[in-house]
N, C-alpha and C positions, 0 to 999 in steps of 0.2 A: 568395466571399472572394478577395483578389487575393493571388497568391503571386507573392512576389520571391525568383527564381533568383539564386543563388549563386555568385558567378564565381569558383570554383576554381581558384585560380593554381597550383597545389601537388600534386603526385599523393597525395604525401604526406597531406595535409590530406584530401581525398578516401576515400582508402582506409582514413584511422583513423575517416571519419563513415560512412562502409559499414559497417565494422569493427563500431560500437555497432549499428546500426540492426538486422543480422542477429542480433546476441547481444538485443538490447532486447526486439525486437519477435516475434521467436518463427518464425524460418526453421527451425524443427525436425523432425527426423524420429521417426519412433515410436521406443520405448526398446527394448530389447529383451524379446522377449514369454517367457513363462514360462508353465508348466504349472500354475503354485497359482495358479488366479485369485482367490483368497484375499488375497494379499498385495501392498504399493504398494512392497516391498522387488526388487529386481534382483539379477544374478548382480555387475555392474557398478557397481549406483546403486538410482537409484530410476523409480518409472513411475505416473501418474496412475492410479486403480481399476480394475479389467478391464470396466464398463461407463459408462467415459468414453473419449470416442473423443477423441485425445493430435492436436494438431495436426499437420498432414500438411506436408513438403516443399513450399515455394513458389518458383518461379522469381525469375531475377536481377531482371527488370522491375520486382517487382512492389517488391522491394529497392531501386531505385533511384527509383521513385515516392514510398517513404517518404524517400526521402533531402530530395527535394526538398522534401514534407511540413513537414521538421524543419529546414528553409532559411528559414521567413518567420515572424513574429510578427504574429497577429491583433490588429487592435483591442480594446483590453479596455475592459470594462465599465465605466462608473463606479461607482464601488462596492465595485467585484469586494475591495479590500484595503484592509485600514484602516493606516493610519501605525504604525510600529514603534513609536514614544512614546506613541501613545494606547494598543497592545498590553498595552506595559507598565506603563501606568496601571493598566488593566482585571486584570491580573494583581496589583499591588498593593492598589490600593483591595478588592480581594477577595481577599485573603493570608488570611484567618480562612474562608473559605467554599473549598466543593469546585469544583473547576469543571475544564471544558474547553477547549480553543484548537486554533483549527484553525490549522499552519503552511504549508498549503499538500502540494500533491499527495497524500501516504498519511503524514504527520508531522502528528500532534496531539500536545498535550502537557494530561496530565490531571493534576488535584492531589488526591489522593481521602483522608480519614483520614489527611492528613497525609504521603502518601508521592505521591512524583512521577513521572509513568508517558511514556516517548517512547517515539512506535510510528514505525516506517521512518525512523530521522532522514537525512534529506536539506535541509541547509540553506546548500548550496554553490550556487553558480552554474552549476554545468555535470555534466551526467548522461555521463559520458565515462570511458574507460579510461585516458584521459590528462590531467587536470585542468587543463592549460593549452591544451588547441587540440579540436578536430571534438566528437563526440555530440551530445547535444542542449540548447542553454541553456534557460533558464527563463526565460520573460518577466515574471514578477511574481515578486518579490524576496520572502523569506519573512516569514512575520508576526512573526518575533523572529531578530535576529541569535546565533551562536553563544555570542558574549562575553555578553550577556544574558541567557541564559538560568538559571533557581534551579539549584540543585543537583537532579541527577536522580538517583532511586534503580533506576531499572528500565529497561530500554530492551527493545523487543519487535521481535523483525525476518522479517518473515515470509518474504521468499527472497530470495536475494544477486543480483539484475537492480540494473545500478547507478543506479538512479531511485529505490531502494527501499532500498539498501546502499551508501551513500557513506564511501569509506575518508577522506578528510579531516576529515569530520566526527565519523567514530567516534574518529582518532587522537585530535584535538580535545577530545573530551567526555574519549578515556582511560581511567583506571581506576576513579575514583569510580561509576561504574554500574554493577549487574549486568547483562548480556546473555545475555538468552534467543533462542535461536536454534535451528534444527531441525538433524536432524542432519545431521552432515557438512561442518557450519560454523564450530564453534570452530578448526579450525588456523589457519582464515584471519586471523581475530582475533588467533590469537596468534604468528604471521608477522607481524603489522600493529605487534607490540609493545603488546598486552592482554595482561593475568597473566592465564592460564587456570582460575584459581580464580575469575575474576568474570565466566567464560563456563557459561551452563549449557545442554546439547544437549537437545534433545525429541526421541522419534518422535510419530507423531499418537497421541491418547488416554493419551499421558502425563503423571503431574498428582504436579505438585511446589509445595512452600510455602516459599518463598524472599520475602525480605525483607517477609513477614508477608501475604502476596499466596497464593492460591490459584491454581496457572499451570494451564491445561490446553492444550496444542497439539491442535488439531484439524484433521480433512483440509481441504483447501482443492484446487479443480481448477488446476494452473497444470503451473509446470516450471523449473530453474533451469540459470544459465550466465552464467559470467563471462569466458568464450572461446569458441574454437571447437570446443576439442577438451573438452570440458566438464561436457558438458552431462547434464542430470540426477546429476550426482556427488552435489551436495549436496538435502536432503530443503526442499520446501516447507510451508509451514502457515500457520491462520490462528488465532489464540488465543482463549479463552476467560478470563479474569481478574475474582476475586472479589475483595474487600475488606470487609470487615464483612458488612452486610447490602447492598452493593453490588456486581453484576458485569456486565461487559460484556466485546461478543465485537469483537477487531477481523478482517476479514475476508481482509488482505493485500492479493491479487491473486490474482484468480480468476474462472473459467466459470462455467456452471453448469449441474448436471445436480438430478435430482428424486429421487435419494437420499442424497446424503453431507449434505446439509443439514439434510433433516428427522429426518435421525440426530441430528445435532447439537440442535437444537428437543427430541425426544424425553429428551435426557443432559442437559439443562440447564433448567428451568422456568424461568419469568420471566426474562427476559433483560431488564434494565433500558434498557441504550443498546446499539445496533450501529452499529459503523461500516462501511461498505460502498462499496466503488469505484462509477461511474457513470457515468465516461468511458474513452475507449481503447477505441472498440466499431466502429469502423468501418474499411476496408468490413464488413461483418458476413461475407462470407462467407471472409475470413482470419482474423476476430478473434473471431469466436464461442467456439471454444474453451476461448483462453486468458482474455478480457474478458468481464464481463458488458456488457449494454445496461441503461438503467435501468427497464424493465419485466422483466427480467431479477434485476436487485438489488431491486427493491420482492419478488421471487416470493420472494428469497433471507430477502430482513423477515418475511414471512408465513410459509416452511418453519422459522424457527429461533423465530419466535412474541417476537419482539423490540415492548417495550414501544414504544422510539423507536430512529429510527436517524437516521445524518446522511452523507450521500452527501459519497464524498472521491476522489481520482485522476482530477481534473481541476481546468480552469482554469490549471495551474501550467506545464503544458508543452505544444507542440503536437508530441504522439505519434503521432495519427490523423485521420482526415479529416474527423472530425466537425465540424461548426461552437462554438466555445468555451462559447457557452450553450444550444447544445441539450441537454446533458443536464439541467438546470433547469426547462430549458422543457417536457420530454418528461416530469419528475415531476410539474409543476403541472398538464399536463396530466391525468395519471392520477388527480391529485387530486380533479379537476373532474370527470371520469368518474363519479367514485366508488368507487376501487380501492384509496382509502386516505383519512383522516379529515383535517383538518386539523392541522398540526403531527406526524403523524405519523411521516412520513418528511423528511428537511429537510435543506437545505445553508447554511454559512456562508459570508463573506465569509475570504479570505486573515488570518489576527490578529484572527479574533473570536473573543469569549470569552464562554461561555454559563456560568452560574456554578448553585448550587444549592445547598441546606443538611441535615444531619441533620436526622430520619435520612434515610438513603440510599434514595430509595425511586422516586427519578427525576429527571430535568430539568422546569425551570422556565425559561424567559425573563428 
């Protein structure tokens, strides 16, 4: 892949795309450890499980290689994104039927028994601390503009990394959504100007029924920070969400270890759809921790016993060094293997819309 370097006029400009990269991408050090390895709770914050090992301390280089990273825009796919008009065709012509959409990175928007579900909304241009200059932009524009989008009843946020927590977009949508968030994140919202009556906090395996929706926040391995000084303040998670006879888990941003998962599989039968990350994995030996790889998220499909799932947190940005359609490539592979059945596990295009009908008993094509 040819990377074009970035001629940084500006210290400025510079030091606010360092800035993101360190907060983004996980220059972290261990939380502070504690004698109950029972608990993800700190004296401070919070800490990944006591046998998950919490990403380590990594030198300025390897900061500044992301920098460059997050400097050039890969060739994309043909394909990769269908036209904002056709999106919302496909959202219309299917107004009476349930259905999914993928917008890009870790933002789907689900229409399920009538209530409308946005997970990480991110639908800005730029993943940044500062909306107008450095972080990281987005090279494919998302599968529905803002001003387009239905009325949303739920929005799911599973940790405040700004790829994943975009304050323009939340100001934007406003108050007409409930916001489920984990703990230690509602002030931010309502700092933001959200009426904190339509913020509701989780810790993991707490299970609340808000806007006719069964919420359950579930562990996820990850970490959070929207500065330097930050970090781990607020709780991560990945949800779990019923609806009639319909539920699905989204998964956030997360590693992977071979117990918080198959807890999860174990506390939840049938899991109809998962949604699961499948890019942001390289090099593997910075990003293991915090990223799955997609042999990784296929183990994650198999530990929670997910009917289907649909690989998301790629294609939208270039975060790591992987090449843009390897993790596709890397699933078809396994498919071929024989690690997984056809249609099993799947990815969409940027504003496709997979639809489906009562009862709720899964996805259909």
């Amino acid at each position: 892949m040819e990377i074009i370097i970035l001629n940084f006029k500006n210290v400025g400009v510079f030091l606010i795309l360092a800035f993101f990269v360190v907060v983004s991408v996980g220059c972290s050090g261990t939380p502070t450890s504690l004698e109950n390895k029972s608990n993800h709770h700190t004296n401070t914050g919070f800490r990944n499980s006591p046998y998950v090992e919490t990403a380590s301390s990594k030198g300025v280089m390897f900061v500044l290689r992301r920098i460059w990273g997050s400097a050039f825009h890969p060739t994309i796919p043909e394909g990769h994104r269908i036209p904002e008009n056709e999106t919302i065709f496909q959202l219309e012509e299917f107004s009476e039927n349930n259905t999914i959409t993928w917008l890009g990175h870790s933002t789907f928007l689900l229409k399920v028994d009538g209530k409308t579900i946005l997970t990480d909304p991110f639908l800005t241009n730029r993943a940044s601390p500062v909306s107008f200059i450095g972080g990281i932009t987005r090279y494919v524009p998302p599968g529905i503009s803002i001003e387009n989008l239905p009325v949303i009843n739920a929005i799911i946020i599973s940790h405040n990394h700004y790829d994943h927590l975009d304050k323009e977009t939340i100001q934007t949508l406003g108050n007409q959504p409930r916001y489920l968030v984990p703990l230690k994140l509602k002030e931010w919202f309502v700092d933001i100007g959200i009426d904190a009556k339509q913020v509701n906090e989780f810790d993991w395996w707490d299970t609340k029924i808000i806007e006719n929706l069964s919420v359950t926040a579930t562990p996820s391995q990850h970490w959070s920070a929207r500065g330097l000084f930050d970090r781990f303040d607020s709780l991560w998670a990945a949800w779990h969400i019923e609806i009639g006879d319909f539920n699905f888990w989204f998964a956030g941003d997360t590693g992977y270890n071979d117990v918080q998962f198959k807890e999860i599989g174990e506390r939840f039968a049938n899991i109809d759809l998962a949604l699961i990350p499948i890019g942001a994995y390289a090099p593997r030996w910075f990003m293991k921790q915090q990223h799955v790889n997609p042999e990784e998220a296929i183990q994650i499909h198999k530990d929670i016993g997910a009917k289907r799932s649909i690989g998301m947190h790629w294609g939208t940005f270039q975060l790591t060094a992987e090449p843009i359609r390897e993790p596709i490539e890397r699933l078809e592979q396994a498919v071929s293997n024989g690690a997984l059945t056809e249609g099993e596990f799947t990815t969409l295009a940027i504003g496709e819309t997979l639809f489906y009908s009562p009862p709720l008993k899964g996805l259909s094509d």
